[in-house]
Short mmCIF file of the C-alpha atoms (twelve columns), coordinates in Angstrom:
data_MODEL
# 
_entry.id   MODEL 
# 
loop_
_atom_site.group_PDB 
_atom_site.id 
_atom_site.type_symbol 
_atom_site.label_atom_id 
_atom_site.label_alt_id 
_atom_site.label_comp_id 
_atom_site.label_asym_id 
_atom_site.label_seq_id 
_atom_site.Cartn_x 
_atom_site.Cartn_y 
_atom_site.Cartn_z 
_atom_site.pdbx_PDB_model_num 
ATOM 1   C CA . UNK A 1   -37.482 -27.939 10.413  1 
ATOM 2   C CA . UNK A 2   -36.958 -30.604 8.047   1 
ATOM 3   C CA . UNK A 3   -33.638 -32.203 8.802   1 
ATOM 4   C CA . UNK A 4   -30.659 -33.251 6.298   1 
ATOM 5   C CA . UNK A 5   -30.168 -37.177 5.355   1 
ATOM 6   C CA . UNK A 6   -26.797 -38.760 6.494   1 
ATOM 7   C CA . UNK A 7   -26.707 -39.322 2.757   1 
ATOM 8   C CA . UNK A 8   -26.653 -35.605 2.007   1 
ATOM 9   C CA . UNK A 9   -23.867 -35.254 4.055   1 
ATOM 10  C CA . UNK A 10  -22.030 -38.027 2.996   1 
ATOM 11  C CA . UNK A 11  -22.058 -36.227 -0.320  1 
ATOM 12  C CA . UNK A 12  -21.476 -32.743 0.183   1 
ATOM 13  C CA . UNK A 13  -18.197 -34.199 2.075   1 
ATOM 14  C CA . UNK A 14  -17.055 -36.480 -0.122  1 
ATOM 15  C CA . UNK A 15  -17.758 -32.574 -3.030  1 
ATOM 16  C CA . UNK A 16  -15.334 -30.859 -0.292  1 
ATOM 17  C CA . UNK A 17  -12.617 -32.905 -0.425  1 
ATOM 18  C CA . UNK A 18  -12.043 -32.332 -3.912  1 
ATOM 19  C CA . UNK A 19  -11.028 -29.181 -2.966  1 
ATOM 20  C CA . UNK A 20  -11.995 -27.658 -6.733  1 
ATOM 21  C CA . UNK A 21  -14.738 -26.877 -8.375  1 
ATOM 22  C CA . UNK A 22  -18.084 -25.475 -7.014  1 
ATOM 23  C CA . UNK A 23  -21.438 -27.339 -5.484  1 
ATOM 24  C CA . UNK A 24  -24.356 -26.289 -3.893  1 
ATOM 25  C CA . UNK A 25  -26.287 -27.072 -0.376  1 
ATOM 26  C CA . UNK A 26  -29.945 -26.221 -0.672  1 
ATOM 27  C CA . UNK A 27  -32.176 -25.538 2.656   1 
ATOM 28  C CA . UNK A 28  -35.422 -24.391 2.107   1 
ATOM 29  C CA . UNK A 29  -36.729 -21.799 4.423   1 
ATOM 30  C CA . UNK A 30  -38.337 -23.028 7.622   1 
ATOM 31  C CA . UNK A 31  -42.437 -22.775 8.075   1 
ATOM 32  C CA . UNK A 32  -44.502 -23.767 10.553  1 
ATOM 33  C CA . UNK A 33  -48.246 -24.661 9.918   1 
ATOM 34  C CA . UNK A 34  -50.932 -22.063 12.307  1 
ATOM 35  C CA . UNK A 35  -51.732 -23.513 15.766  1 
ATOM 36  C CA . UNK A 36  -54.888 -24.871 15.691  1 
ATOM 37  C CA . UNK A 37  -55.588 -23.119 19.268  1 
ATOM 38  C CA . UNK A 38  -55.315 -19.496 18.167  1 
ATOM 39  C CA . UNK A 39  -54.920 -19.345 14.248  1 
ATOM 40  C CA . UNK A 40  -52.066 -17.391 14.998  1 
ATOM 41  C CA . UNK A 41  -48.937 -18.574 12.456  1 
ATOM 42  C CA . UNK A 42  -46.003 -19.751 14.462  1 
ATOM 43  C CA . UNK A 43  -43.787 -19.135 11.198  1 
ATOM 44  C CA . UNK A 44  -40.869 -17.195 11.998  1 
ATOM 45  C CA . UNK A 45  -40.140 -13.684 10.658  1 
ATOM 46  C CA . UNK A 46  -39.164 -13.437 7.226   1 
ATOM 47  C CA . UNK A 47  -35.913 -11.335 8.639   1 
ATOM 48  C CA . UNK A 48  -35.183 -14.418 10.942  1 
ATOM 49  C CA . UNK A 49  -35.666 -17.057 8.328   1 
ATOM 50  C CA . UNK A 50  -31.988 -16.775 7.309   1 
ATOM 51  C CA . UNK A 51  -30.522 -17.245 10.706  1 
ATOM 52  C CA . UNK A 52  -32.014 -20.661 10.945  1 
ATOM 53  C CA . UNK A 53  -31.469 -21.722 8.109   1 
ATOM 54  C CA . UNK A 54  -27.390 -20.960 8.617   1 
ATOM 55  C CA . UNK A 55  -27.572 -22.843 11.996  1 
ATOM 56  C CA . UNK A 56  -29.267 -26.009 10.277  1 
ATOM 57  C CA . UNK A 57  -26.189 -25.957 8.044   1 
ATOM 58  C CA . UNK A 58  -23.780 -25.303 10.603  1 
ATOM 59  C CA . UNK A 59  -25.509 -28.122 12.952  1 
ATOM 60  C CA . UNK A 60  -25.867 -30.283 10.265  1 
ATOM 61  C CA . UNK A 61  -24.089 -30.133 7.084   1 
ATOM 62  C CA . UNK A 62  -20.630 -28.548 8.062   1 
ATOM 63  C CA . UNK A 63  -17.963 -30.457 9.564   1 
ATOM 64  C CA . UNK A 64  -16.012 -28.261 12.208  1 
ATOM 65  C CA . UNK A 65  -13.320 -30.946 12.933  1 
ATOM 66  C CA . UNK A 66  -12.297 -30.596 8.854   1 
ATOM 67  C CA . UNK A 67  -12.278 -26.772 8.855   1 
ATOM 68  C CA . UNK A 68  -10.211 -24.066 10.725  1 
ATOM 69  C CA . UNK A 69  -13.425 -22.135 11.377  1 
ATOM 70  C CA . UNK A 70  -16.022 -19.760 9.497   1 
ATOM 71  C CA . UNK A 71  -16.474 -15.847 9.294   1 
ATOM 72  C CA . UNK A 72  -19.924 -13.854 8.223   1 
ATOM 73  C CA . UNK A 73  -18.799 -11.128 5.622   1 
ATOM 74  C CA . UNK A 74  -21.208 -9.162  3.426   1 
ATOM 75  C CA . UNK A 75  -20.866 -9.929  -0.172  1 
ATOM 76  C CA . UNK A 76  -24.054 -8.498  -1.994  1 
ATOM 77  C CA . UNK A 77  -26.132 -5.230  -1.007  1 
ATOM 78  C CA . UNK A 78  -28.510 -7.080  1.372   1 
ATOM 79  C CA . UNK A 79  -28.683 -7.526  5.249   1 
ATOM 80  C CA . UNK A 80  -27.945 -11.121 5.199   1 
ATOM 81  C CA . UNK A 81  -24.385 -12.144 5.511   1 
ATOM 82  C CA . UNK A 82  -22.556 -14.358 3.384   1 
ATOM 83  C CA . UNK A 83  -20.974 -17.517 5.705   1 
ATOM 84  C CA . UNK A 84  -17.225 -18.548 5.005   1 
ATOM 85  C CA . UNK A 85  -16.336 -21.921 5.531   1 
ATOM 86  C CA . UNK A 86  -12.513 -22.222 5.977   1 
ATOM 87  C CA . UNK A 87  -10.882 -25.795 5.056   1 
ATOM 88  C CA . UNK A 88  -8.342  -27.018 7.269   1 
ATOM 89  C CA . UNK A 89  -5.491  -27.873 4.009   1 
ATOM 90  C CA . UNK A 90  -5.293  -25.790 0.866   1 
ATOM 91  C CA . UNK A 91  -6.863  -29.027 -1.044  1 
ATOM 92  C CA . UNK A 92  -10.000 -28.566 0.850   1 
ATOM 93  C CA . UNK A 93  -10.522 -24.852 0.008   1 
ATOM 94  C CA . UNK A 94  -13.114 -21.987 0.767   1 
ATOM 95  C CA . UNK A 95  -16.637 -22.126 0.747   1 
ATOM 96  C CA . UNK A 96  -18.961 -19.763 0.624   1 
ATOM 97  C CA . UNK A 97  -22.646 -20.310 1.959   1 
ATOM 98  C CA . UNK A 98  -25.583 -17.431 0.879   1 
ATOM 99  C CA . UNK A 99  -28.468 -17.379 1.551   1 
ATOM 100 C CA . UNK A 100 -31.431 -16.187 -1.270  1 
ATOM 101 C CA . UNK A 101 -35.010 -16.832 -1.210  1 
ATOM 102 C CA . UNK A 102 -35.046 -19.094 1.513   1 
ATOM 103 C CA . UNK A 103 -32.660 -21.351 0.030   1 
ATOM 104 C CA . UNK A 104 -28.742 -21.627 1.162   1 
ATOM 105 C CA . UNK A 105 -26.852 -21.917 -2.172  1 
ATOM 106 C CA . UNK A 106 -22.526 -23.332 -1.167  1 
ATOM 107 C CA . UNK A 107 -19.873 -22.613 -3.571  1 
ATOM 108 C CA . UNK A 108 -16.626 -24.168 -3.728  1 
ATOM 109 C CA . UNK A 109 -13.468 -22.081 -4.135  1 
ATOM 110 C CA . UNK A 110 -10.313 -23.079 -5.204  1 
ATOM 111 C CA . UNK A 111 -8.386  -23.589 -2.001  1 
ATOM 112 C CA . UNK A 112 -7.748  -20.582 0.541   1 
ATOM 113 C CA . UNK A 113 -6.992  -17.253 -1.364  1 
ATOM 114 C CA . UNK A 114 -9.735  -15.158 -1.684  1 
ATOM 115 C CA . UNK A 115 -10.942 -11.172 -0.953  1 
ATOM 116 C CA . UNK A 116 -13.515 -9.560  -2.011  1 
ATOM 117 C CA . UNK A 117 -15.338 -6.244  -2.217  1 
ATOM 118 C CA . UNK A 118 -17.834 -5.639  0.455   1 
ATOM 119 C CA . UNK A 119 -21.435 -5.646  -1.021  1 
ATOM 120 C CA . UNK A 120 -20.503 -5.353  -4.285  1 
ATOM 121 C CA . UNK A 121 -21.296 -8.894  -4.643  1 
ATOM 122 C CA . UNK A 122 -17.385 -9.484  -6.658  1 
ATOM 123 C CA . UNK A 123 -15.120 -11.912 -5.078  1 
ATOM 124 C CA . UNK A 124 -11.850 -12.575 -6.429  1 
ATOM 125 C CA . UNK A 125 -10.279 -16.550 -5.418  1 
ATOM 126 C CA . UNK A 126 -6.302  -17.363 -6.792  1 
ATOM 127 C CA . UNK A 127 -4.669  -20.283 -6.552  1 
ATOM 128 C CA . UNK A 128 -1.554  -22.003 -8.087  1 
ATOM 129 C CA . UNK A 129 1.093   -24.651 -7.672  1 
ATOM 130 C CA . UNK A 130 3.816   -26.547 -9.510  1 
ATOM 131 C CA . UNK A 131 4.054   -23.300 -12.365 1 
ATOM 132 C CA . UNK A 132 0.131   -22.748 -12.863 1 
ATOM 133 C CA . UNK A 133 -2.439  -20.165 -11.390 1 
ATOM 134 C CA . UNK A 134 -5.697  -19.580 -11.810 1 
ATOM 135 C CA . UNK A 135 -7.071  -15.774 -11.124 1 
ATOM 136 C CA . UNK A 136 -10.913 -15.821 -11.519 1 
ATOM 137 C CA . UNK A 137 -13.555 -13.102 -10.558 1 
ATOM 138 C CA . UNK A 138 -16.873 -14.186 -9.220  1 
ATOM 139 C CA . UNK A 139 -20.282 -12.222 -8.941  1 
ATOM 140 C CA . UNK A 140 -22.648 -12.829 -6.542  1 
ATOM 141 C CA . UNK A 141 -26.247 -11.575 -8.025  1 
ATOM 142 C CA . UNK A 142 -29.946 -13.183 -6.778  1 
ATOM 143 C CA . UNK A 143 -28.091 -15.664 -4.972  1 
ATOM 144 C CA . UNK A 144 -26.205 -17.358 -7.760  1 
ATOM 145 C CA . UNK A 145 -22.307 -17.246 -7.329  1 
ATOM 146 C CA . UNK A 146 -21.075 -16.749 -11.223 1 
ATOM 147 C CA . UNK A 147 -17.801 -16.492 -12.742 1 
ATOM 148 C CA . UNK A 148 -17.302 -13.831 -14.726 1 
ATOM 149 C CA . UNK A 149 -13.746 -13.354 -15.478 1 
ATOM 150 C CA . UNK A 150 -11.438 -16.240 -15.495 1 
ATOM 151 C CA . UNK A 151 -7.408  -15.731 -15.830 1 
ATOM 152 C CA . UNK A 152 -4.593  -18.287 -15.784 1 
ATOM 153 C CA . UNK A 153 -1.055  -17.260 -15.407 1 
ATOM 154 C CA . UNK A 154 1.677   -20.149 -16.470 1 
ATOM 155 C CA . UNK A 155 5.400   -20.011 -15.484 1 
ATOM 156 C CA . UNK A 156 7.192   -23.187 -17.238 1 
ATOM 157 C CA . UNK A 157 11.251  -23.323 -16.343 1 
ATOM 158 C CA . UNK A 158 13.683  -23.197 -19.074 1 
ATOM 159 C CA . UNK A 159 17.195  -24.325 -18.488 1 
ATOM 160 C CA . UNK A 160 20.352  -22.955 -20.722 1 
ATOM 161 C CA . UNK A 161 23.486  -25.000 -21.617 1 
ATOM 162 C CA . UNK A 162 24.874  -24.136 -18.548 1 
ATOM 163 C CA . UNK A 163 22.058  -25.491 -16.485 1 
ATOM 164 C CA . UNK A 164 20.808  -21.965 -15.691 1 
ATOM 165 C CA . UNK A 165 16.939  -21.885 -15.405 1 
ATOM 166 C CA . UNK A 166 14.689  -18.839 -16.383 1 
ATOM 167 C CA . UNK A 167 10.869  -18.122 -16.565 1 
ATOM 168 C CA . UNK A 168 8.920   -17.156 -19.046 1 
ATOM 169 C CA . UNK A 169 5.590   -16.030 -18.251 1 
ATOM 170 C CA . UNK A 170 2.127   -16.793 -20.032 1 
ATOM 171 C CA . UNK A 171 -1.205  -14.957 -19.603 1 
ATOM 172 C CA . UNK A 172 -4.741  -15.596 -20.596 1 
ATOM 173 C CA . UNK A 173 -7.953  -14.061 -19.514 1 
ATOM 174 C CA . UNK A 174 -11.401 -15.597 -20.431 1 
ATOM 175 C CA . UNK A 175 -9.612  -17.705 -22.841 1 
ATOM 176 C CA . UNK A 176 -7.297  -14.775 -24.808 1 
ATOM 177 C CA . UNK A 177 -4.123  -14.388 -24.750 1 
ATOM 178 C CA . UNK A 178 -2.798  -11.444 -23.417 1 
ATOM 179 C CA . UNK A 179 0.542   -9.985  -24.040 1 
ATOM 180 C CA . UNK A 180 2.391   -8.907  -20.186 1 
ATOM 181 C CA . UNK A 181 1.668   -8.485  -16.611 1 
ATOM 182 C CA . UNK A 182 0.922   -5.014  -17.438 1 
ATOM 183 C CA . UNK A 183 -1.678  -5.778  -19.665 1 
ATOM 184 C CA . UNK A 184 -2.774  -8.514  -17.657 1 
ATOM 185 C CA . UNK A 185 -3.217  -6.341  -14.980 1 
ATOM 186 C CA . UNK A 186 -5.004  -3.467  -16.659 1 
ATOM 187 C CA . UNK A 187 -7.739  -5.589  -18.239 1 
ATOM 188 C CA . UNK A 188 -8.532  -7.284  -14.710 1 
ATOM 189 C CA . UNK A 189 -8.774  -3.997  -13.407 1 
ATOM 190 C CA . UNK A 190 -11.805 -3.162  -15.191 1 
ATOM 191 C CA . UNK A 191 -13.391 -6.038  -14.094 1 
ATOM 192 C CA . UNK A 192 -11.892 -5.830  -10.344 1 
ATOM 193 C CA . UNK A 193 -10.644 -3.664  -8.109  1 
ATOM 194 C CA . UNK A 194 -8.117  -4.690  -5.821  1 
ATOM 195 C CA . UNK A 195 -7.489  -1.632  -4.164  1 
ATOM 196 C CA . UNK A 196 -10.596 -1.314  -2.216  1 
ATOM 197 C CA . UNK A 197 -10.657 -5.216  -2.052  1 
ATOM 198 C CA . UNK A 198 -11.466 -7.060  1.924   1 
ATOM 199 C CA . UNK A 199 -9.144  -10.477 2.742   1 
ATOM 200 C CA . UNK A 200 -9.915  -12.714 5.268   1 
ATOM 201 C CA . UNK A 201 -6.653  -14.282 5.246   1 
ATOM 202 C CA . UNK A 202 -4.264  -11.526 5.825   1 
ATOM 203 C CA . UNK A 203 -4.796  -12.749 9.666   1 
ATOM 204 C CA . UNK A 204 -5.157  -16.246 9.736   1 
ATOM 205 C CA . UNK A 205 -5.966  -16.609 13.694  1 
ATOM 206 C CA . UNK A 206 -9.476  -14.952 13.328  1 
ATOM 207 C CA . UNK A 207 -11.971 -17.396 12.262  1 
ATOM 208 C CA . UNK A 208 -14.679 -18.092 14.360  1 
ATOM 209 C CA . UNK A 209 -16.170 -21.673 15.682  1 
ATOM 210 C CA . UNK A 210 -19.354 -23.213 14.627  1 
ATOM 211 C CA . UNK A 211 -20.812 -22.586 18.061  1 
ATOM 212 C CA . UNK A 212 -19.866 -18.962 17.996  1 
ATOM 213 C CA . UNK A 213 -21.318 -18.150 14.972  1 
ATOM 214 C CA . UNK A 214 -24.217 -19.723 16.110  1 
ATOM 215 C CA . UNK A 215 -24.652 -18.053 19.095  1 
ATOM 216 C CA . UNK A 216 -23.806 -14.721 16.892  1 
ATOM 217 C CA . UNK A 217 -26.430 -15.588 15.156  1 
ATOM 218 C CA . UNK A 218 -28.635 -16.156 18.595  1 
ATOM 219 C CA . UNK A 219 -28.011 -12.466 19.474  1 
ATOM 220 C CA . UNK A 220 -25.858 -14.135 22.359  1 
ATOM 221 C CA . UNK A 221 -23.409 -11.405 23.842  1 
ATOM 222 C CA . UNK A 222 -20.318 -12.704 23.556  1 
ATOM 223 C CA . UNK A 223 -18.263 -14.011 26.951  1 
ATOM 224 C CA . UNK A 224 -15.804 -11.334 27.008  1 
ATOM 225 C CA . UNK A 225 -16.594 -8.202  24.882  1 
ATOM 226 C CA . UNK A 226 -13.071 -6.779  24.560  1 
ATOM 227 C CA . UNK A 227 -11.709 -10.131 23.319  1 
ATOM 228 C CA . UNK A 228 -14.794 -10.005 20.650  1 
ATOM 229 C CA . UNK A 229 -13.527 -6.233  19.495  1 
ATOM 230 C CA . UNK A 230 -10.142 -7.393  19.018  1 
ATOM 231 C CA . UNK A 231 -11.594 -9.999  17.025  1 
ATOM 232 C CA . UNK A 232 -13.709 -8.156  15.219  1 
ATOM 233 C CA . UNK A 233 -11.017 -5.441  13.853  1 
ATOM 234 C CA . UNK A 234 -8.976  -7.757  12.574  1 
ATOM 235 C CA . UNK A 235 -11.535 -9.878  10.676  1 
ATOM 236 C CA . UNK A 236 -12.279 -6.475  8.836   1 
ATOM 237 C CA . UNK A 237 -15.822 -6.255  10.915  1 
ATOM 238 C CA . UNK A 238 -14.698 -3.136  13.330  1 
ATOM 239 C CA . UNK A 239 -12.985 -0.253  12.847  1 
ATOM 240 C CA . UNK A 240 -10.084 1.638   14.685  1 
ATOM 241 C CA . UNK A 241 -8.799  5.166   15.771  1 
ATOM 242 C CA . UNK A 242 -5.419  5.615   14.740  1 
ATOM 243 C CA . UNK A 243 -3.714  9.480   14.678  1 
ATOM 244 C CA . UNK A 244 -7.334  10.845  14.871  1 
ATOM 245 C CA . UNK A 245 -8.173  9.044   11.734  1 
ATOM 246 C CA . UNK A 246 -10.792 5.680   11.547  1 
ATOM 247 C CA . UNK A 247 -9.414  3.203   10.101  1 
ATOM 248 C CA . UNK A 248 -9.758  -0.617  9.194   1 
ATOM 249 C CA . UNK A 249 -7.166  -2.876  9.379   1 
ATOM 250 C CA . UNK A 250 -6.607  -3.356  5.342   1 
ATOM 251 C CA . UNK A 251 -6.557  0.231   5.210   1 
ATOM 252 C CA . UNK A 252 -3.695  0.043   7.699   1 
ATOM 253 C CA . UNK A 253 -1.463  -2.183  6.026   1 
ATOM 254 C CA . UNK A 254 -2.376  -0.711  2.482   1 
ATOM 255 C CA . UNK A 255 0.923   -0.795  0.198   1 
ATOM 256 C CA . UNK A 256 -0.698  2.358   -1.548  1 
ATOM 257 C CA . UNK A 257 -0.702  4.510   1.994   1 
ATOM 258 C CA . UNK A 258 3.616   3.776   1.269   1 
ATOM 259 C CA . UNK A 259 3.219   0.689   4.315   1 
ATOM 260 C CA . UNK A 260 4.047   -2.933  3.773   1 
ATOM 261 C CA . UNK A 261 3.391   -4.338  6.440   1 
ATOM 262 C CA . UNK A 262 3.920   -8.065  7.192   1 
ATOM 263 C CA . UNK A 263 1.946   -9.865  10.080  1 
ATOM 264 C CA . UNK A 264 4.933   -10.989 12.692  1 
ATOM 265 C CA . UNK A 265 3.687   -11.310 16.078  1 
ATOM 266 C CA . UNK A 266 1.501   -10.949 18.549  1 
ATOM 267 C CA . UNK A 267 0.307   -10.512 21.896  1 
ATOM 268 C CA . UNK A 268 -1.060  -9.347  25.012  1 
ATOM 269 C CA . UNK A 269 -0.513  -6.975  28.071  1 
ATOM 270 C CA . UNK A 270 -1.843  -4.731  30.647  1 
ATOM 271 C CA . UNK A 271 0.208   -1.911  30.006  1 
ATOM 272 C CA . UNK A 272 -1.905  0.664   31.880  1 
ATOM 273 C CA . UNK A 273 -1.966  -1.631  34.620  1 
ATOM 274 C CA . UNK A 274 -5.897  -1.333  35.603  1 
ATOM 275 C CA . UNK A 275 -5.970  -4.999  35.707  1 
ATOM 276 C CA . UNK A 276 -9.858  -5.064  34.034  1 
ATOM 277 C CA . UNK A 277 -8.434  -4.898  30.174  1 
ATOM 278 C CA . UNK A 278 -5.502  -6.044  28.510  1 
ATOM 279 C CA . UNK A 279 -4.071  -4.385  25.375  1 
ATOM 280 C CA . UNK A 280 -3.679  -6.052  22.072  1 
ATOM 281 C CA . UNK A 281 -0.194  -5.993  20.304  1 
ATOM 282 C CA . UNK A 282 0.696   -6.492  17.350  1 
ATOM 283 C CA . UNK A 283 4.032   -7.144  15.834  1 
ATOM 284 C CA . UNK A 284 4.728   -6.462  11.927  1 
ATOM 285 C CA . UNK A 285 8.089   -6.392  9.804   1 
ATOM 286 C CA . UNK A 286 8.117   -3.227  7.626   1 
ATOM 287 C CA . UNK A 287 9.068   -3.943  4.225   1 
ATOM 288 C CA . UNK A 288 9.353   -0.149  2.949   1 
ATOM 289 C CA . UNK A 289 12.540  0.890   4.562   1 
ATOM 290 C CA . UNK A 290 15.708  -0.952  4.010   1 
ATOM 291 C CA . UNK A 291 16.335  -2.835  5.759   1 
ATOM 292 C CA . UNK A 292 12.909  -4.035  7.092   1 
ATOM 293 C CA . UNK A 293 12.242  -2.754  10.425  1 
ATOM 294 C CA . UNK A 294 9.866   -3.781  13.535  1 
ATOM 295 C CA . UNK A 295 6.875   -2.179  13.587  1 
ATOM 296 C CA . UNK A 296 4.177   -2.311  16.851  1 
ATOM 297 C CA . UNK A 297 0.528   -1.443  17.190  1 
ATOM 298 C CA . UNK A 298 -0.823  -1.664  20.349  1 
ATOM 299 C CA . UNK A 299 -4.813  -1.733  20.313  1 
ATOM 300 C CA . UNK A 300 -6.779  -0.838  23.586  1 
ATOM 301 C CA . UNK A 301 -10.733 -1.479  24.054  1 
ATOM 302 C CA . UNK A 302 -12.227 1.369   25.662  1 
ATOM 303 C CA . UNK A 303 -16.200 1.839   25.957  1 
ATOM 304 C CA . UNK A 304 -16.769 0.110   22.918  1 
ATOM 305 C CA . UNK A 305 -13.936 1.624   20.828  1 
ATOM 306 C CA . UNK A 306 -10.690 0.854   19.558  1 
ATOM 307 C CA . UNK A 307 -7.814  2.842   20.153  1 
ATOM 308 C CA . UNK A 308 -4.644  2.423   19.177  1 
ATOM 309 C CA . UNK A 309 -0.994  4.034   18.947  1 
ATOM 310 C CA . UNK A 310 2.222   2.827   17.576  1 
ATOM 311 C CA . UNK A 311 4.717   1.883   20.153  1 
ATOM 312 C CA . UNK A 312 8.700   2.405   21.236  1 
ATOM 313 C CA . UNK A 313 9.618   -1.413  20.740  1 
ATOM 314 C CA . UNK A 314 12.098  -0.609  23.614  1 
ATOM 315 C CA . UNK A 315 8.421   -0.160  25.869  1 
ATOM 316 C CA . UNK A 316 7.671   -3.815  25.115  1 
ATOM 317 C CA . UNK A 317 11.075  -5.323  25.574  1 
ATOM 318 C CA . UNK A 318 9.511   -7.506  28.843  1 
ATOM 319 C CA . UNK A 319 6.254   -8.279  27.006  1 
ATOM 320 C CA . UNK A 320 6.718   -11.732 25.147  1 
ATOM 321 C CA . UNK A 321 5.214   -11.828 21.682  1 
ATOM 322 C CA . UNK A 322 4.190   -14.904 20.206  1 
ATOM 323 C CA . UNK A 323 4.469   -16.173 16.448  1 
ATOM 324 C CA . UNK A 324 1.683   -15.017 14.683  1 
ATOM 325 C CA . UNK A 325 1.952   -17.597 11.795  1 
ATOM 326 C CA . UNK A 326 1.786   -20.710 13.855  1 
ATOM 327 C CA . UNK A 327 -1.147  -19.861 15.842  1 
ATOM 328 C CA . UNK A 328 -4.684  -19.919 15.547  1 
ATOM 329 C CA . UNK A 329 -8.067  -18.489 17.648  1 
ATOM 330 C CA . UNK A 330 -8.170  -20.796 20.029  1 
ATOM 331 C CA . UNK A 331 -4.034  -19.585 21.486  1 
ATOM 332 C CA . UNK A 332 -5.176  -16.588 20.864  1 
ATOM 333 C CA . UNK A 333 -7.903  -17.041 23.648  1 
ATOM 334 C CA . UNK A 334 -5.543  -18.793 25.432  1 
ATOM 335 C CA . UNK A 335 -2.948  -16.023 25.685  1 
ATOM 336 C CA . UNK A 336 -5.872  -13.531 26.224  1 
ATOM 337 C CA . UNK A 337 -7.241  -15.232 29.240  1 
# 
């Protein structure tokens, strides 16, 4: 496989640190010429193609020590997943890596916000500071990331005689002006839904390193397989059993199922006390009652399932819970293990 210049590199870094804007890696598919033994083509299968192609970047493009780790997540209708590429600072954003005719096309996002609508190819990345946001919709189609809706949302301070501030707000889409959040809201509605929409970031502590996407990619099963489930529900990738229903972890903490649910806390435990596999617990402030209230789902791996219930906080009073907010994988491993 032909290898990346250090001056390719170089560049695509110096791109990424920009932290706006998007740019674009291109890797050609892999080929082999026929051993001259047999005649028989050593090129690898066209369904395989991909998978090297995403290591070469990960081996040689990405830089893990300026990132806080990478997820796969299906974008378009196909079988190849789209890689995430997770900055380390807001500045240094998202990227997203797909891979189309042999070729692995990078687009930069403006810094961390971003869900999106599994294979429906529509991604939707926010941003803001200092009074300004930006709200645009991107379509992923034959491997070209496009922008097809772009909104901006403006909040300048006003201050009275009195030195009293207030806010008015401003809203444009694709250049218009449009009249309230209301309307705002119903015209980017028709272009995207939120409602059915996937985040990544609603758990920040899931991301996955280079080498384990790599070796995810290798077909490698993965060193402990309940760990991996946990992992894997709340990155979105697995689903649940909750109350005999299936469920996935947005769907859980869906404002329009009357929860608001705000990450808290978690950790772990062997509460049946069979020593082989600990439970997963989660900790969340509940926004919908007033006041908030604690809120705890305990998740339990179980011949390749998911259980879970929704625990007496008075069962967990010995079980310390760690902050959710200032941790990431690898203290999640840590208080796994």
């Amino acid at each position: 496989m032909k290898k990346l210049t250090i001056l390719m590199s170089i560049l695509l870094c110096l791109s990424l640190l920009s932290g706006c804007g998007d740019s674009n890696y291109a890797k050609e598919a892999p080929t082999e010429q026929p051993s001259k033994a047999d005649e028989v083509s050593t090129e690898p299968e066209v369904d395989d193609a991909w998978k090297e192609i995403m290591t070469d970047y990960l081996r040689n493009v990405s830089v893990p020590s300026e990132n806080d780790g990478y997820l796969l997540i299906y974008l378009d209708n196909d079988d190849i997943p789209e890689l995430v590429e997770i900055g380390n600072c807001a500045a240094s954003g998202c990227r997203i890596i797909n891979i189309y005719d042999g070729i692995a096309n990078l687009t930069q996002l403006r810094r961390l916000d971003f869900n999106y609508i599994e294979r429906s190819g529509l991604l939707r990345n926010t941003d803001g500071n200092m009074g300004y946001y930006t709200d645009d919709v991107y379509r992923l189609q034959d491997g070209v990331m496009e922008r097809i809706s772009e909104g901006t949302i403006e909040v300048p301070e006003s201050f009275d005689s009195e030195g009293n501030v207030s806010y008015e707000y401003h809203f444009t889409l694709n250049g218009e002006s449009v009249a309230d959040e209301a309307a705002y809201t119903e015209a980017m509605a028709k272009v995207y839904d939120d409602k059915i929409a996937k985040t990544y970031s609603l758990w920040p502590a899931v991301p996955y390193s280079a080498d384990e996407i790599i070796d995810r990619l290798g077909g490698k099963a993965p060193a402990d397989e309940a760990l991996n489930a946990y992992r894997e529900v709340l990155a979105g990738e697995r689903s649940f059993n909750l109350d005999n229903e299936t469920m996935t972890f947005s769907e859980f903490v869906n404002p329009d199922k009357g929860a608001f649910l705000s990450p808290a806390g978690f950790g772990f435990a062997d509460m049946d006390e069979n020593g082989a596999v600990k439970e997963l617990i989660l900790k969340f402030e509940d926004f919908s009652s007033t006041p908030s209230a604690e809120k705890y789902l305990v998740l339990t791996w179980c011949n390749d399932s998911i259980e879970a219930h929704m625990e007496n906080p008075e069962n967990l009073s010995g079980i310390a819970l760690n902050d959710f907010l200032n941790e990431n994988i690898q203290n999640l491993i840590q208080f796994y293990s």
